[in-house]
C-alpha positions as CSV (number, residue, x, y, z in Angstrom):
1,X,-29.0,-10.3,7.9
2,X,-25.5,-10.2,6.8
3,X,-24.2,-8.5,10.2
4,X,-26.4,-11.3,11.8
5,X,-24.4,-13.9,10.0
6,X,-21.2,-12.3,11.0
7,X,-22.1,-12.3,14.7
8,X,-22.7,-15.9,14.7
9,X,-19.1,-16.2,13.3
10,X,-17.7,-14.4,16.7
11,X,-19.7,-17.5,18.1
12,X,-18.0,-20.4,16.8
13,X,-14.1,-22.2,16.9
14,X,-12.5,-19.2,15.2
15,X,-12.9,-15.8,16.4
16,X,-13.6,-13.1,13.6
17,X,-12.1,-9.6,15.1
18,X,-12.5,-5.5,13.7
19,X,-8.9,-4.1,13.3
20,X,-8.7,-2.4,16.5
21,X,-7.9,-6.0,17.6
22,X,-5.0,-6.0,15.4
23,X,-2.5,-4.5,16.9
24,X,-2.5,-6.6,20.3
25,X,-2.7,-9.8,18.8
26,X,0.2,-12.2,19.7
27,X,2.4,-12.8,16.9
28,X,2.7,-16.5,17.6
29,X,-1.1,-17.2,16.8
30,X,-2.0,-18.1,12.8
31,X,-4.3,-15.7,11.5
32,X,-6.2,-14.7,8.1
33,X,-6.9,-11.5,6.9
34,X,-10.3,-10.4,5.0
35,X,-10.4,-7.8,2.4
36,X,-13.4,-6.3,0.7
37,X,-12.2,-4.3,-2.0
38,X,-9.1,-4.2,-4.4
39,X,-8.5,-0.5,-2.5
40,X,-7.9,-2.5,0.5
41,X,-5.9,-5.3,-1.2
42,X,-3.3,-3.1,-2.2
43,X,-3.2,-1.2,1.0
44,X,-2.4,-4.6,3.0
45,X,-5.4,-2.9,5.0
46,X,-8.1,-5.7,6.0
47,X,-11.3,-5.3,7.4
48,X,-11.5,-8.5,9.3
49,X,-9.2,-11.4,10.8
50,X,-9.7,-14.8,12.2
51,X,-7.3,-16.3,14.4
52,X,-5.9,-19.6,14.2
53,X,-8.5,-21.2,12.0
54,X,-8.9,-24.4,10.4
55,X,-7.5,-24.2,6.9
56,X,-7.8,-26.6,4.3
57,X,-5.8,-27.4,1.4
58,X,-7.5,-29.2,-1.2
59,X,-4.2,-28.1,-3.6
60,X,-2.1,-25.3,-3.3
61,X,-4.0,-23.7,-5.7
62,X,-7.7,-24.1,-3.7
63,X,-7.7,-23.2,-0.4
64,X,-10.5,-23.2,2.1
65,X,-11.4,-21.5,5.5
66,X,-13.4,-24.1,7.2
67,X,-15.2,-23.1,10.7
68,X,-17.6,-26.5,11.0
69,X,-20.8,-24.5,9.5
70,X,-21.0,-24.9,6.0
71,X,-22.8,-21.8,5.5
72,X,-20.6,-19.7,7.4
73,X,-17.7,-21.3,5.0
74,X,-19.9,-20.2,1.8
75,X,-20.7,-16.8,3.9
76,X,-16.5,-16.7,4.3
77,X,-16.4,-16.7,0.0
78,X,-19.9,-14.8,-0.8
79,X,-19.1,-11.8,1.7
80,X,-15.3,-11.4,1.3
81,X,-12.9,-10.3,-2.6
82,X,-9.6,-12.1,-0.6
83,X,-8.0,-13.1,2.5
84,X,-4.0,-13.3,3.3
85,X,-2.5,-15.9,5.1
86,X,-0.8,-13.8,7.2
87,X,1.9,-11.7,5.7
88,X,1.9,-14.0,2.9
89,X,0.6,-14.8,-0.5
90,X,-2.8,-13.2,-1.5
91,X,-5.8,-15.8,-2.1
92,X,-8.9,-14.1,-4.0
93,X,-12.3,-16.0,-3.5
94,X,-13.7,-17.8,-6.6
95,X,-17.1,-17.0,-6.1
96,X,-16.3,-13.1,-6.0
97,X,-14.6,-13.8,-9.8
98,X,-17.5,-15.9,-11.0
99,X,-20.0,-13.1,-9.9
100,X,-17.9,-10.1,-11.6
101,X,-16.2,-11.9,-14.3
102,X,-17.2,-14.0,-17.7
103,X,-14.9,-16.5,-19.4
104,X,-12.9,-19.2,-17.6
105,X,-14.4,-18.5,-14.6
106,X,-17.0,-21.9,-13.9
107,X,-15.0,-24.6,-12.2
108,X,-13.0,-22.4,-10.0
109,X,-13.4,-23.2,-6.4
110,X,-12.3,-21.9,-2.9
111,X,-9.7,-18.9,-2.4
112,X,-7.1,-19.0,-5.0
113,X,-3.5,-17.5,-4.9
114,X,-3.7,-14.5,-7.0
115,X,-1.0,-12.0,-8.1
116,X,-1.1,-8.6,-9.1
117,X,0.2,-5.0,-9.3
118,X,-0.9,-1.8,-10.5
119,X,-1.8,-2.7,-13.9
120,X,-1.8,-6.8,-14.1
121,X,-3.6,-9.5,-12.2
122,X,-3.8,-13.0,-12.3
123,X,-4.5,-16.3,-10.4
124,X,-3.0,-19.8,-10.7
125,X,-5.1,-22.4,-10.1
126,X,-5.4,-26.1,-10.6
127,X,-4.4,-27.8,-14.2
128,X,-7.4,-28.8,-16.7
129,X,-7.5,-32.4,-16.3
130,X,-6.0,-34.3,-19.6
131,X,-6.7,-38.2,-20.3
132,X,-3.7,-39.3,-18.5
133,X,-5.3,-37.6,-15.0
134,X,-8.7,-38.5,-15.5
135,X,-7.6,-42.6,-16.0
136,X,-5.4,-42.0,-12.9
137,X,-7.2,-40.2,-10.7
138,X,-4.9,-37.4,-10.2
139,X,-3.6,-34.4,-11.0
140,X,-0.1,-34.4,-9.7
141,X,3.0,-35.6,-9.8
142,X,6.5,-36.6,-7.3
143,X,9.5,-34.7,-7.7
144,X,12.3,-34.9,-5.6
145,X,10.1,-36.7,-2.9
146,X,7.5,-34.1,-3.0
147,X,4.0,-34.0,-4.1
148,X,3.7,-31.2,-7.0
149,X,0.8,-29.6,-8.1
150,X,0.1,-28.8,-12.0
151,X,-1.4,-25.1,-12.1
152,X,-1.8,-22.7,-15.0
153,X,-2.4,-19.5,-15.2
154,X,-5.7,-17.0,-15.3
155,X,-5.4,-13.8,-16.6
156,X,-7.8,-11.0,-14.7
157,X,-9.2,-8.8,-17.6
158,X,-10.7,-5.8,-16.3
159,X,-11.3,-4.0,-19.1
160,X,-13.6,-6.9,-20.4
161,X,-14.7,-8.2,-17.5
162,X,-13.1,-11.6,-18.0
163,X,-11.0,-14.2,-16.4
164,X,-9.3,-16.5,-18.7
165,X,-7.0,-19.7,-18.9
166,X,-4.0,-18.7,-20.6
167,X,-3.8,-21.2,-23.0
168,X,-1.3,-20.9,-26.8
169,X,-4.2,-18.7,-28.3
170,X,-5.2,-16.6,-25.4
171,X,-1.4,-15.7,-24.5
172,X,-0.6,-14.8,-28.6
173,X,-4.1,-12.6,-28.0
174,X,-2.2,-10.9,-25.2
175,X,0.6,-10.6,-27.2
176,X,-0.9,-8.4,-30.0
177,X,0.2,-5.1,-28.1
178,X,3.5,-5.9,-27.7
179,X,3.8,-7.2,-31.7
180,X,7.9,-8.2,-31.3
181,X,7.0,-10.7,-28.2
182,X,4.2,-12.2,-30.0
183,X,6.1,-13.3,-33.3
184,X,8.9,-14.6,-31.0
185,X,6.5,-16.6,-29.1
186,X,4.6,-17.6,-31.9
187,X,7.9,-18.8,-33.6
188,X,8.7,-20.7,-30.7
189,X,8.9,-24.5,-31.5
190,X,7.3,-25.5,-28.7
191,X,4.5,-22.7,-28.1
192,X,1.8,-24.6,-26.6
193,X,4.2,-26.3,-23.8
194,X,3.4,-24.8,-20.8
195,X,6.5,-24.2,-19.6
196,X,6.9,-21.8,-22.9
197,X,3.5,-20.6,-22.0
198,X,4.8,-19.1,-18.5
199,X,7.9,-18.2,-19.4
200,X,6.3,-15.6,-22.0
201,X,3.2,-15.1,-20.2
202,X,5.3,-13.8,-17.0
203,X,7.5,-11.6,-20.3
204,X,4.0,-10.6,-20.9
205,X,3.3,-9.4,-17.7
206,X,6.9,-7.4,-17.4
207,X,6.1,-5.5,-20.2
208,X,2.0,-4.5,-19.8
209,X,3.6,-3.3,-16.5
210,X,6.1,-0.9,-17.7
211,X,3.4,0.1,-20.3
212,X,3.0,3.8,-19.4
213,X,-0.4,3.8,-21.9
214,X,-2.1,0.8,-19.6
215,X,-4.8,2.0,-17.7
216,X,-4.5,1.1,-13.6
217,X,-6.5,-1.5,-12.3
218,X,-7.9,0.7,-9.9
219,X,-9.4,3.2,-12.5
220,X,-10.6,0.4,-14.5
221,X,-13.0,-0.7,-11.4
């Protein structure tokens, strides 16, 4: 049934293609790249593509492939871990974390940008709404003449199978293996601004990198 569904895809406004169709496409045409598994992620090797589809951008942080079937679009986030937009930024689909993955995992929707490298993943996804954006209606803000997007930061736990905000507490849990970043970020006067948040949760992830006792990602799956 699955390979059924897929055909249909051929049949509609964007064209799904097997790799041996990569190599002759022309570069001018927008195209998304499917991947299966995290094997496949880091390889850059995807096992499907669609060519100049309709993409929409609900925030930067919750993207959607839309072909004008709305079970092909839910088909597009059941069958598929990620897709690339292009040669840039990685989006991992939400419903592949909610089905392999406990914690902050229930009102994430779409394909979401997520990050990673050997040993570290994570995903940045739309700000918790506060007071102020539930009165207003929004969860944004201008700068510079721009439209910007709040977003924190999920932290992909393979070890225990969980995907979590990375809020004060979380991060100073995160923190307990590298004991000299956690009592400076704990001392921090302004710990639970988020801007403190990032800047130690991205120290964080430096250091659980060059951790040579971390397990891969890879042999954790």
């Amino acid at each position: 049934m699955k390979n059924f569904t897929r055909n249909i895809l051929a049949l509609v406004t964007m064209v799904m293609c097997s790799l041996h169709c990569f190599a002759v496409e022309p570069a001018e045409h927008d195209t998304v790249y499917f991947y299966d598994t995290w094997e496949q992620m880091f390889d850059l090797q995807p096992v499907a593509m669609v060519v100049d589809p309709y993409i929409e951008t609900f925030t930067p942080y919750e993207v959607y492939i839309i072909t004008g079937d709305e079970s092909i679009n839910e088909m597009l986030l059941d069958d598929h871990l990620a897709i690339s937009l292009g040669d840039s930024t990685m989006l991992i689909s939400s419903k592949y974390l909610k089905n392999n993955f406990k914690g902050s995992v229930r009102d994430l929707r779409g394909f979401i940008p997520v990050f990673f490298n050997e040993k570290v993943a994570f995903i940045t996804y739309n700000a918790n709404m506060g007071v102020k954006e539930i009165l207003f209606g929004n969860n944004w803000s201008f700068e510079d003449g721009e439209a910007v997007f709040k977003s924190e930061k999920y932290y992909i736990d393979f070890l225990n199978r969980r995907v979590e905000r990375v809020t004060p507490s979380y991060l100073s849990s995160l923190l307990q293996d590298y004991h000299d970043l956690q009592m400076r970020y704990e001392g921090m006067k302004d710990y639970k601004k988020q801007y403190i948040i990032e800047d130690y949760f991205f120290k964080f992830i430096d250091r659980a990198t060059e951790d040579i006792m971390r397990p891969y990602i890879l042999d954790l799956l």
